[in-house]
C-alpha positions as a Python dict, from the first residue, in 0.01 Angstrom:
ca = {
    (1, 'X'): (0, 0, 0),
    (2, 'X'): (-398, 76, -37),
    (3, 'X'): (-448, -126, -319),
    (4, 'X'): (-248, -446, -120),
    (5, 'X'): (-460, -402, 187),
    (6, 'X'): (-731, -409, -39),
    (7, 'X'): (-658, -707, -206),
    (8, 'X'): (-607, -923, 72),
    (9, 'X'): (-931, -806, 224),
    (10, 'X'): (-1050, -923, -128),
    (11, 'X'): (-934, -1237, -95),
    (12, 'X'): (-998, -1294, 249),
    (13, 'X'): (-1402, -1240, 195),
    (14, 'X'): (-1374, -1442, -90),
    (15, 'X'): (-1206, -1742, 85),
    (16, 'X'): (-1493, -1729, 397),
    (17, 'X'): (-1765, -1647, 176),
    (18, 'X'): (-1622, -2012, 8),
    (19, 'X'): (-1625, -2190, 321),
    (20, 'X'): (-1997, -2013, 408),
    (21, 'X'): (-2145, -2165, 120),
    (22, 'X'): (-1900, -2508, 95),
    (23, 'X'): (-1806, -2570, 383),
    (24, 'X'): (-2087, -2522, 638),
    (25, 'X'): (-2231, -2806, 894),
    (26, 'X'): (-2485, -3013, 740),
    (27, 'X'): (-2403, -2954, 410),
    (28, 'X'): (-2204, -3327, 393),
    (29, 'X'): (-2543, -3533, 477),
    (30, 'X'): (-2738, -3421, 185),
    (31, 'X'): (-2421, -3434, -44),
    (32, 'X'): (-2416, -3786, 16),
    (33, 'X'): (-2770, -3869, -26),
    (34, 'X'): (-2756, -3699, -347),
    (35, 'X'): (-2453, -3941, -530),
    (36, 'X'): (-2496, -4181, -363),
    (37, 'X'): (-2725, -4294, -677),
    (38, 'X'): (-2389, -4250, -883),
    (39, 'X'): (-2087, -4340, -662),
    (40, 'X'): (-1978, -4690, -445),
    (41, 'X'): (-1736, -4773, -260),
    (42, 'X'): (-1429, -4856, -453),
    (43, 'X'): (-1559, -4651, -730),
    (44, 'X'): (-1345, -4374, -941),
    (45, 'X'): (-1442, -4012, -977),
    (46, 'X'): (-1328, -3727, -1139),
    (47, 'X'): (-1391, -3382, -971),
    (48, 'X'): (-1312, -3130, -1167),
    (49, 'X'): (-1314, -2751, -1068),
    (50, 'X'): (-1293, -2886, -697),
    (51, 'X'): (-1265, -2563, -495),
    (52, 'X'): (-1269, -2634, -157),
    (53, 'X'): (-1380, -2994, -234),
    (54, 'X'): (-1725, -3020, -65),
    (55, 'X'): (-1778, -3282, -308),
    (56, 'X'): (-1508, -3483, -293),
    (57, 'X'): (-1518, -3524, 90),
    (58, 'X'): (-1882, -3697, 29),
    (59, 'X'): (-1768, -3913, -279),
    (60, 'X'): (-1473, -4024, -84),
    (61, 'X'): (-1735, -4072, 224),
    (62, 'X'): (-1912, -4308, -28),
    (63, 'X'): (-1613, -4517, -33),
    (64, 'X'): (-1455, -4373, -377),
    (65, 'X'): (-1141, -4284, -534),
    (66, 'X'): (-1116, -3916, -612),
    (67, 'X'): (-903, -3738, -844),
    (68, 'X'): (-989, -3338, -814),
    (69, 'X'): (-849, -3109, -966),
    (70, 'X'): (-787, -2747, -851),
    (71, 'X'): (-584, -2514, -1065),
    (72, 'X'): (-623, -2206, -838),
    (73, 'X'): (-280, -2191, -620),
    (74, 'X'): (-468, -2064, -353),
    (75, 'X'): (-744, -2289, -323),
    (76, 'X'): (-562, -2561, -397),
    (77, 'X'): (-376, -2512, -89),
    (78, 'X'): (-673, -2554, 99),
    (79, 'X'): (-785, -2789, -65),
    (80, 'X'): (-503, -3027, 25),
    (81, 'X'): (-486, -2895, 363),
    (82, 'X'): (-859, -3017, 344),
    (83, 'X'): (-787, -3349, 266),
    (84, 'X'): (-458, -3421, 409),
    (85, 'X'): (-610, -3691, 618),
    (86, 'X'): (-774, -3833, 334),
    (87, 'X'): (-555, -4008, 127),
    (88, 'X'): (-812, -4147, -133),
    (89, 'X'): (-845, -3778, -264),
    (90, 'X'): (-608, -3661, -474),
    (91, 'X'): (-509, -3321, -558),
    (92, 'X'): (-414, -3173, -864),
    (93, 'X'): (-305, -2821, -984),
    (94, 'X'): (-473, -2883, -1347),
    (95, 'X'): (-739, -2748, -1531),
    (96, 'X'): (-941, -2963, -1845),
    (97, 'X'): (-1012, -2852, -2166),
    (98, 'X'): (-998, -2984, -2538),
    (99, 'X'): (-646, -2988, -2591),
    (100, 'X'): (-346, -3024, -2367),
    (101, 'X'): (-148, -2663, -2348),
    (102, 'X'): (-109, -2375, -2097),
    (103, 'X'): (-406, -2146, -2073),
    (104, 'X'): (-473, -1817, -1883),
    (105, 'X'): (-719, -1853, -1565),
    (106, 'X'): (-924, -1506, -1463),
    (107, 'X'): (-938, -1470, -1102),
    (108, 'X'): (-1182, -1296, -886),
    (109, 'X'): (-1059, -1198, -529),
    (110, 'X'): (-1365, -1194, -398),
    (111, 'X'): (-1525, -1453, -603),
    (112, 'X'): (-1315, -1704, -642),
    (113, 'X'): (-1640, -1945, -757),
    (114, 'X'): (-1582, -1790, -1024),
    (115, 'X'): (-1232, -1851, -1148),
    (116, 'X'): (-1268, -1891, -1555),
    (117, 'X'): (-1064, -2013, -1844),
    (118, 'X'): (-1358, -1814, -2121),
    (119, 'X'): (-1300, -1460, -2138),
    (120, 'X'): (-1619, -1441, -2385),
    (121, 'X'): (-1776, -1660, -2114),
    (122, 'X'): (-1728, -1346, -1850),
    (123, 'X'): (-1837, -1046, -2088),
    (124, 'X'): (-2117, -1189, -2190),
    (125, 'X'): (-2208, -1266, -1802),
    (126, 'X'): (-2116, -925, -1718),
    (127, 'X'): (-2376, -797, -1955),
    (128, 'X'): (-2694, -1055, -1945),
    (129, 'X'): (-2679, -1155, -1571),
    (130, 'X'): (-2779, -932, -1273),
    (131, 'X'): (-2578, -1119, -1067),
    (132, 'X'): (-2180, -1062, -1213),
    (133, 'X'): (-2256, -701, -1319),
    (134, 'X'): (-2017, -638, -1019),
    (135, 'X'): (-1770, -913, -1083),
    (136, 'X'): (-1428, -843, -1127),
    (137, 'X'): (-1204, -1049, -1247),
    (138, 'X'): (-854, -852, -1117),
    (139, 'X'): (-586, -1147, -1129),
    (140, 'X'): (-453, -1439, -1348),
    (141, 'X'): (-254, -1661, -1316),
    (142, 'X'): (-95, -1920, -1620),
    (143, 'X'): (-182, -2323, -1538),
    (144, 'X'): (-169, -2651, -1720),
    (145, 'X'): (-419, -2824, -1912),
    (146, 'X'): (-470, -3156, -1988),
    (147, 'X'): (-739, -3338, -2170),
    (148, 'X'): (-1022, -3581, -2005),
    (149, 'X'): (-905, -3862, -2197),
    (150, 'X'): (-543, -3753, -2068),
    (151, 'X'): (-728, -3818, -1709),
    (152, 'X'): (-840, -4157, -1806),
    (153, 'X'): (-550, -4333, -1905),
    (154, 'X'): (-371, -4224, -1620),
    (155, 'X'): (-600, -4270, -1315),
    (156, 'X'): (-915, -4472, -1502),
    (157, 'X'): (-1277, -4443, -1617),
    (158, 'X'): (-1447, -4263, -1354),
    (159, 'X'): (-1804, -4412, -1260),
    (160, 'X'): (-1923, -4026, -1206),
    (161, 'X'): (-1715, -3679, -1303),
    (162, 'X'): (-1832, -3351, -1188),
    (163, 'X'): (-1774, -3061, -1388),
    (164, 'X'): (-1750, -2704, -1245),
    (165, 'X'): (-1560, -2481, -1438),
    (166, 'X'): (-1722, -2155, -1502),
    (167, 'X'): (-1782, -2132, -1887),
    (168, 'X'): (-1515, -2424, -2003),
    (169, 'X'): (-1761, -2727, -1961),
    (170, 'X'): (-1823, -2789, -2338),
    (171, 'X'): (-1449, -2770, -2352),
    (172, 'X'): (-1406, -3009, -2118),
    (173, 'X'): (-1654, -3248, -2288),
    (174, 'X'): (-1461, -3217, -2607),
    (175, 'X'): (-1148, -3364, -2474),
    (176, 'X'): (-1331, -3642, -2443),
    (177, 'X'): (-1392, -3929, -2665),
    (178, 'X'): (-1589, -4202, -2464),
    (179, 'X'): (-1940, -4184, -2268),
    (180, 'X'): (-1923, -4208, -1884),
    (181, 'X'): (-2143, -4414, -1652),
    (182, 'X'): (-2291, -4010, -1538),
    (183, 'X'): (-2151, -3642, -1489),
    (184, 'X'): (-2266, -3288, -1431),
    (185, 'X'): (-2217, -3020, -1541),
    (186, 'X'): (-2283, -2625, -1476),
    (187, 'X'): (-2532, -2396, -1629),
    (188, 'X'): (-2569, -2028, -1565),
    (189, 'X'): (-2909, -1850, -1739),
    (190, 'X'): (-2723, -1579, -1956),
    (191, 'X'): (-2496, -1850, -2128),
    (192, 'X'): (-2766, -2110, -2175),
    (193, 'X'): (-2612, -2161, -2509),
    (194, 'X'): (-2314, -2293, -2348),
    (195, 'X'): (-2507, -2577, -2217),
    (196, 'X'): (-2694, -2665, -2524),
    (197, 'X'): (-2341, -2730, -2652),
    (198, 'X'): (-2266, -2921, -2375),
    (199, 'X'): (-2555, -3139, -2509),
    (200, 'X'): (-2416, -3181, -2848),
    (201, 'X'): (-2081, -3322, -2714),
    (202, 'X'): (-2263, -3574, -2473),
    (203, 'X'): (-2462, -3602, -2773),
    (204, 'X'): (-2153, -3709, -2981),
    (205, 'X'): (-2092, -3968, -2732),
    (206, 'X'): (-2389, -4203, -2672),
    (207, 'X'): (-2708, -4185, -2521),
    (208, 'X'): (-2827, -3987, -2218),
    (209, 'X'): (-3127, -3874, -1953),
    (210, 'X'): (-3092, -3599, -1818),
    (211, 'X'): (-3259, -3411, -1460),
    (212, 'X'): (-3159, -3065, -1296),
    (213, 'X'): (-3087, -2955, -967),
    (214, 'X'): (-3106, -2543, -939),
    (215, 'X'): (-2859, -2356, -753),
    (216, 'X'): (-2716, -2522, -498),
    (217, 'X'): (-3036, -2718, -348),
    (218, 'X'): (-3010, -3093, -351),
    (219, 'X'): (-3310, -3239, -542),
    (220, 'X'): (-3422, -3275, -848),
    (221, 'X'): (-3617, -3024, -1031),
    (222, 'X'): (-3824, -3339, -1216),
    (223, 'X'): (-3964, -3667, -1097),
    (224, 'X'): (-3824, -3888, -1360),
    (225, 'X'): (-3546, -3821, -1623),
    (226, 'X'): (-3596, -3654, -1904),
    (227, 'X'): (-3468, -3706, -2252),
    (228, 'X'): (-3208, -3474, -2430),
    (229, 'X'): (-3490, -3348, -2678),
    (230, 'X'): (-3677, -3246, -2339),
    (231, 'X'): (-3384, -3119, -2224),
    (232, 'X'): (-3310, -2881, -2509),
    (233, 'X'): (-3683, -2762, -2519),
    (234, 'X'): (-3643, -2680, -2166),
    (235, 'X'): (-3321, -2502, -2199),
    (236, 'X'): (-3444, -2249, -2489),
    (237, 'X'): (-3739, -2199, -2329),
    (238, 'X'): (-3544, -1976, -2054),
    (239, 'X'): (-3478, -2296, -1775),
    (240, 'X'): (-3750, -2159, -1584),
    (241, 'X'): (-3560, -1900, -1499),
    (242, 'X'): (-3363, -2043, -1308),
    (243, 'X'): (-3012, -1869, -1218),
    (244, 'X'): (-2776, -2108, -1243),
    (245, 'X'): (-2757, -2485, -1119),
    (246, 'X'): (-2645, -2793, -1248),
    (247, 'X'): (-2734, -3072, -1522),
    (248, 'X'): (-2694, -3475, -1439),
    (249, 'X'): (-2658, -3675, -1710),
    (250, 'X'): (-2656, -4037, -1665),
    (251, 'X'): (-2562, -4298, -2010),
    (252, 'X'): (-2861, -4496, -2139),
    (253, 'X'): (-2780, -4813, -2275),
    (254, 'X'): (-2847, -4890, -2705),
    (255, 'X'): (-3095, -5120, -2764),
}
C-alpha cells in the first residue's frame, strides 16, 4: 500500500515538474522564434520523443504538419489531450531506432524526461554525471519501434525532425538512409561519445553545419555555423562543460 502511494506521488511530481519546465507561459514565443529558421507553413516535421509536445504546439503554430511520437502511455495521454484541438499534430505511441522490433523503455516516475531505450546509456549516466546519480529508473514498459525511413514513406520527408530520446539518437540516425533539410538532436556531457556518433551517421549522409543551444535556453551558443570538424573538436574538448543541450544540424548543399 506504501510503496503505491509512493509511486503515484512519484509520478505525480514527475508529471508537474514536466509541465514546470514544458509547459510554462512564455515558453511558446521563443519556441517559435527559434524554428522558425527551419519550419513554414505547410511544412512536415517529425518530433520525435515529444513528451508533452512543447515543440510541436510551436511547429504546428508555424503552420506545419506534425507527426510526434510519444511511446510513454502516460504521456502520451497528455499529449493527445494536449493537442486534441489541433488536428495537424499527430500522435503516435512509437519509439525510433535502427530496426523495426519491440524494445524495452526504462521509466522514471519522477523523471519521466528521462524515459530511455539504452540501458548502457543510463549506467554510464549514473556514474559520470552529478545530475542522475539519484535517478531511478523503477518501471518499463514494452513499445513498438519503427525505423525513420519507416516514418518517411508513410507520412513524408520532414523539412525539420527533432530528436529527443535519451541515449537512442545515433540509433535513430541509423534507421535512416537519406539527409534531411535540418534536425537536432540531444547531448548530455557524460555520454559525449554518443554524440560524436551521432556525427558519423549524419556524416554517412551528406554534408552538414552544425550550432548548439545549451540546456534548454533558446540561442545559439555561436554566431555562425560551424563545420562538423569544428564540431568534433569542440565535443572532445569537454563542450564547454556544458550539461546537456542540443545540436542543430542543417544539410549543406555539394558543390
Amino acid at each position: 500500500m506504501r510503496v503505491a502511494i509512493a509511486d503515484r506521488l512519484n509520478r505525480g511530481l514527475g508529471l508537474l515538474r514536466s509541465f514546470v519546465i514544458y509547459r510554462r507561459p512564455g515558453r511558446q514565443r521563443a519556441l517559435r522564434r527559434l524554428y522558425s529558421e527551419f519550419v513554414g507553413p505547410g511544412d512536415l516535421v517529425f518530433d520525435i520523443g515529444a513528451h508533452l509536445g512543447d515543440r510541436s504546439a510551436a511547429f504546428a503554430a508555424l503552420g506545419a504538419r506534425v507527426v510526434a511520437l510519444e511511446p510513454q502511455p502516460r504521456l502520451l495521454r497528455w499529449l493527445r489531450r494536449l493537442t486534441r484541438n489541433q488536428p495537424e499534430i499527430v500522435c503516435l505511441p512509437l519509439a525510433v531506432g535502427r530496426t523495426p522490433g519491440n524494445a524495452k523503455l526504462a521509466l522514471s516516475l519522477r523523471h519521466p524526461t528521462v524515459a530511455s531505450l539504452d540501458s548502457r546509456w543510463r549506467e554510464h549516466l549514473r556514474t559520470t554525471s552529478r545530475g542522475f546519480r539519484h535517478v531511478r529508473w523503477e518501471d518499463s514498459v514494452t513499445v513498438t519501434v519503427v525505423t525513420m525511413d519507416e516514418l518517411i514513406r508513410q507520412y513524408g520527408r520532414p523539412s525539420f525532425c527533432k530528436i529527443d530520446v535519451e541515449g537512442f539518437e545515433v540509433e535513430v540516425l541509423a534507421g535512416l538512409s537519406q539527409p534531411l533539410p535540418a534536425l537536432s538532436f540531444e547531448f548530455v556531457n557524460g555520454t559525449l561519445a554518443q554524440a560524436l556518433r551521432c556525427l558519423e551517421e549524419l556524416e554517412r549522409l551528406g554534408r552538414h553545419e552544425f550550432n548548439v543551444i545549451a540546456g534548454e535556453q533558446r540561442r545559439y551558443a555561436w554566431p555562425s555555423w560551424q563545420s562538423m570538424e569544428s564540431l568534433r573538436q569542440w565535443l572532445g574538448a569537454g563542450a564547454d562543460g556544458i550539461a546537456s543541450g542540443d545540436i542543430y544540424a542543417r544539410q549543406v548543399a555539394s558543390n
